[in-house]
C-alpha positions, 0 to 999 in steps of 0.5 A: 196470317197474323192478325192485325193489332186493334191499337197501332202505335207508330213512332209517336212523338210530342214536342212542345215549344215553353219558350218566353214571349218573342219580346223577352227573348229580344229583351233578355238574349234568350233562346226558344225551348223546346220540351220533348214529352214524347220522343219516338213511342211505339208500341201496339195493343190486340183486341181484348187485351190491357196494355199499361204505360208506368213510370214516374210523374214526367214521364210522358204517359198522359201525353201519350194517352191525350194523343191516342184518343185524339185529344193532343195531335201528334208532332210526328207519329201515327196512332192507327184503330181498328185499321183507322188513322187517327191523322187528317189523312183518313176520310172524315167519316171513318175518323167520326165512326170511330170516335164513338168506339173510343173513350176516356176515363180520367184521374181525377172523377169529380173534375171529370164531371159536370157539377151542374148536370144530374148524373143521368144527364151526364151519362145519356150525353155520349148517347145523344151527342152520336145519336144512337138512341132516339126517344127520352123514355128509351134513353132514361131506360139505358142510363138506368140499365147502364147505372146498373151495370157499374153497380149504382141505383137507377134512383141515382141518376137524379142526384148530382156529382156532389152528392157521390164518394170519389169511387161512385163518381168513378163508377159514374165515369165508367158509365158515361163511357159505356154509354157510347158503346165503346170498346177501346177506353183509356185509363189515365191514373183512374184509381190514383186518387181513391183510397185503396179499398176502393181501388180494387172495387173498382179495378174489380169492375173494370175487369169484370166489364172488360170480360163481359163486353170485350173491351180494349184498355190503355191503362196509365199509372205510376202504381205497379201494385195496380199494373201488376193486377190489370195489365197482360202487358207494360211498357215502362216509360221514362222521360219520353221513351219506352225503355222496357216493354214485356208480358205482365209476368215476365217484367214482374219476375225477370225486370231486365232494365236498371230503371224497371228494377228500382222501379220494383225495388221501391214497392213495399216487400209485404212478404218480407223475402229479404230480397236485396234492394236498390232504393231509387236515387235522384229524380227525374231530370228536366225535359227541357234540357235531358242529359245526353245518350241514355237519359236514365243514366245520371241515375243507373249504377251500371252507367259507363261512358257508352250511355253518356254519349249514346242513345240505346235502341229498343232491342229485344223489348229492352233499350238499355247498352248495360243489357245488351252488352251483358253488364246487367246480369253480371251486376245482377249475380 
């Protein structure tokens, strides 16, 4: 019997309405417009397992992250963990239960932060909103161990956000996230805004908490170089959909769609391999009104009029008529 994922998510789409106000479209003769940020994701995370969402800036990661964790309802589409519908369907206690098991960690960690609370304030909060700690002196003495475990002092605790470097205030949000007992914790962009030394610190801890307390990872980033190192499997997003979705090794190695290929091929060759290169070209389009078919094709060299006019389906972990078709790897050659 094979075991059920930990994270199910089914055909998840978002559509926001960035239409003027009723009385300028009278005045004016306009529409109402409608922006796709999400249209039919799908995919499913094991326990235990980093599951990373790339892609360009627009591409509809951090909407599908806010909508996983509940922050953003969906317009369609279920997010189910640990067999637990994240819908209004499911019983109120069960969805309570499991929010506690779900946290966030967010790009940017002093905004993340409150700048009035000292930090051991701000991690204890988790613990007292869900109340599994009774008594001060028991919770003072879990914010010390947890402040510990994400290589911090306990002395640091009565010091405020301020007075950290961006990646100890990253270390900070680690905690607070711990600190619910959490084993399913969202990534959204956590190092993007860190110097690279401090990156890897903190790449290296997540890691090293992952193994030792089995957590559960929705990683979201633009960065491959960070993708290649967390993640045991990627699905690369672009304008809304998933596109590509494969083992870390296997995309790494064998890229199959044209937009996962100039994706790698924008990553700086540090080995200097000589390895031909095709530089990205254009820029993402417009989400409110996206070309039609394919909509990486005003920007794929293996375009024909087959991906004007049709969507691709993900087929073999790959929604691309270039790949389907055979063209990608005669291009390829």
């Amino acid at each position: 019997m094979t075991e059920r994922p930990y994270v199910e998510v089914n055909d998840l789409r978002r559509v926001f309405d960035v239409s003027k106000p009723w009385l300028n479209r009278v005045l004016e003769g306009g529409e109402r417009q409608f922006l796709k940020a999400v249209d039919g994701v799908t995919f499913d995370i094991k326990k235990g397992e980093t599951f990373a969402l790339v892609g360009e800036s627009g591409s509809g990661k951090s909407t599908v992250a806010r909508m996983v964790v509940g922050l953003l309802p969906p317009t369609t589409g279920e997010v189910i963990i640990d067999g637990v519908s994240m819908s209004s369907r499911a019983a109120s206690g069960d969805r309570q239960r499991l929010r506690r098991r779900i946290q966030m960690i967010f790009q940017d960690p002093y905004a993340s932060l409150n700048p009035r609370w000292q930090v051991d304030r701000i991690v204890a909060e988790p613990i007292r909103a869900f109340r599994l700690i009774e008594g001060e002196r028991d919770i003072a003495a879990r914010v010390a161990e947890l402040l510990t475990f994400v290589g911090l002092h306990p002395a640091d605790g009565k010091k405020y956000p301020h007075e950290f470097s961006g990646g100890q205030r990253q270390r900070i949000a680690i905690a607070r996230a711990l600190a619910s007992n959490a084993e399913f914790i969202v990534c959204d962009e956590p190092t993007s805004a860190l110097d690279v030394s401090v990156q890897a610190q903190i790449l290296n801890l997540m890691r090293d908490l992952q193994d030792r307390l089995g957590l559960t990872y929705l990683f979201i980033s633009h960065n491959l170089a960070v993708v290649r190192h967390m993640a045991s499997r990627i699905g690369v997003m672009y304008l809304g959909r998933i596109v590509e979705i494969s083992d870390g090794r296997e995309l790494f190695s064998h890229p199959k769609h044209p937009y996962t290929r100039m994706l790698l091929d924008a990553v700086p060759d540090v080995g200097m391999t000589g390895r031909q290169r095709i530089p990205v070209s254009g820029e993402i389009p417009n989400p409110i009104n996206p070309p039609s078919g394919c909509t990486f094709n005003p920007r794929c060299p293996l375009a024909n009029q087959r991906c004007v006019a049709e969507i691709p389906a993900l087929f073999g972990g790959v929604a691309c008529h270039a790949v389907h078709e055979g063209r990608a790897n005669a291009h390829a050659a």
